[in-house]
C-alpha positions as CSV (number, residue, x, y, z in Angstrom):
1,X,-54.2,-26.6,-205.5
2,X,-53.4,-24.1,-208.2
3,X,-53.3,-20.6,-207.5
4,X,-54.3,-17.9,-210.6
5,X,-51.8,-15.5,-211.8
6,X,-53.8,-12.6,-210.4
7,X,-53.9,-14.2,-206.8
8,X,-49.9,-14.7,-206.7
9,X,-49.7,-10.6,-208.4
10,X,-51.9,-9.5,-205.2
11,X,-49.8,-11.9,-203.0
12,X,-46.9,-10.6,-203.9
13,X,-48.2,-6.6,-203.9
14,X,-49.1,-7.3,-200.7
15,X,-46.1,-8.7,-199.4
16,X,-44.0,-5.4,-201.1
17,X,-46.3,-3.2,-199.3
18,X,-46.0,-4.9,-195.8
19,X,-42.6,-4.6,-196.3
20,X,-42.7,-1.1,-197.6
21,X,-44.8,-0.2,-194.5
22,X,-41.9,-1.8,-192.4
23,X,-38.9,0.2,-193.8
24,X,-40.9,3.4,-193.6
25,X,-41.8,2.8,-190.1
26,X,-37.9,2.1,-189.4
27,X,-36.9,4.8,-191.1
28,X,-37.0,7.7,-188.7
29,X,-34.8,5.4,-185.8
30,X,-32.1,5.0,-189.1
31,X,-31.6,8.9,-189.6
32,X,-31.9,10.1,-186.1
33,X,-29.5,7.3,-185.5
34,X,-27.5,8.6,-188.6
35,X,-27.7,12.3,-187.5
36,X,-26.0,11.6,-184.1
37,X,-23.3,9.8,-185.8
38,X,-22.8,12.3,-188.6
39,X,-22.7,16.7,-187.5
40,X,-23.9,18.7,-191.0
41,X,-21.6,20.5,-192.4
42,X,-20.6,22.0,-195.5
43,X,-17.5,20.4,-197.9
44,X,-14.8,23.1,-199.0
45,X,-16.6,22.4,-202.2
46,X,-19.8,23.8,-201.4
47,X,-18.1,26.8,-199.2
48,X,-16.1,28.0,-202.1
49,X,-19.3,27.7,-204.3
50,X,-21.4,29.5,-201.4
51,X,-18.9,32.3,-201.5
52,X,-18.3,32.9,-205.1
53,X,-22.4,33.2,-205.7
54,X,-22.3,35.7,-202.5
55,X,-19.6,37.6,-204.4
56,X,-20.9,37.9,-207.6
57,X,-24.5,38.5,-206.3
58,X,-23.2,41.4,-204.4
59,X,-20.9,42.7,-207.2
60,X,-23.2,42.3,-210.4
61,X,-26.9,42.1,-209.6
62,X,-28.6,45.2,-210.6
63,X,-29.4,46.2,-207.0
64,X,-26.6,45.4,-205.6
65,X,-28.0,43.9,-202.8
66,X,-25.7,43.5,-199.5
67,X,-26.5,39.6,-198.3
68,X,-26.9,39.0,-194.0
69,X,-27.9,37.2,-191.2
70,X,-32.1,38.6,-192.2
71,X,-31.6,37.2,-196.0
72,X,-30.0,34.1,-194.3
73,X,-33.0,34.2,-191.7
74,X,-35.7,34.6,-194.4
75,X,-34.2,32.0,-197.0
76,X,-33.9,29.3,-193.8
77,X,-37.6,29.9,-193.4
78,X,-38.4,29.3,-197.0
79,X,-36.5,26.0,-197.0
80,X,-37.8,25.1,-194.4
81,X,-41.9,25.8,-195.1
82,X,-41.2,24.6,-199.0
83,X,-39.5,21.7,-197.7
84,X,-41.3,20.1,-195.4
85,X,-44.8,22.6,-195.5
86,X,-47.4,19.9,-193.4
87,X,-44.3,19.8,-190.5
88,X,-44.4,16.2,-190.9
89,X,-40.5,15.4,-191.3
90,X,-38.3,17.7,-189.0
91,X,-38.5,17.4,-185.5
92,X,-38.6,21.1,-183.5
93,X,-35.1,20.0,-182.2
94,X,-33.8,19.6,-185.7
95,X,-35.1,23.4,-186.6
96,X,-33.7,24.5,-183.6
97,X,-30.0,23.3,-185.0
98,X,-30.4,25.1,-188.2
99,X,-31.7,28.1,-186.2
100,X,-28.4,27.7,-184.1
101,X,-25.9,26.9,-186.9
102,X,-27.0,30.2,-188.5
103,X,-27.4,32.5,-185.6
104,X,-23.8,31.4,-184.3
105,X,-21.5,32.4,-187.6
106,X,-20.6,35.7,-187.6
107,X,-21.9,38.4,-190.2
């Protein structure tokens, strides 16, 4: 029996999305299983970077605004909400380790 093109196109669609559906539904075990292997933390690169925008913020913006732990508070917040707004791809536990990382480094 001969099959049409458009029956082996939906075949195969459907057989992309079943697998789709299958990696997504794995994916959440892969990074929690990546997270535990792998701590966050910033490169020297991205340090040195953090520090020189710090330094020029505070010595050339206009009002010379002094940057602490409430900007760092308020801009972990807005990360947070912008990145993941429905609170569909953080777990509370994985908040609570950004909340920690920041409130733990010293002014």
């Amino acid at each position: 029996m001969k099959t049409s093109p458009l029956h082996r196109t939906n075949t195969i669609f459907a057989s992309l999305c079943v697998l789709c559906a299958v990696a997504v539904s794995l994916f959440p075990a892969i990074a929690q299983e990546q997270s535990a292997l792998l701590p966050l933390a910033p490169e020297y690169r991205e340090q040195v970077i953090a520090g020189a925008f710090i330094d020029t913020l505070e010595k050339r913006h206009v009002l010379r605004p002094t940057l602490g732990q409430s900007h760092s508070k308020e801009a972990l917040r807005l990360y947070i909400r912008k990145l993941d707004p429905r609170k569909l791809y953080f777990y509370q536990s994985d908040i609570d380790e950004f909340k920690f990382a920041l409130l733990s480094k010293p002014e």
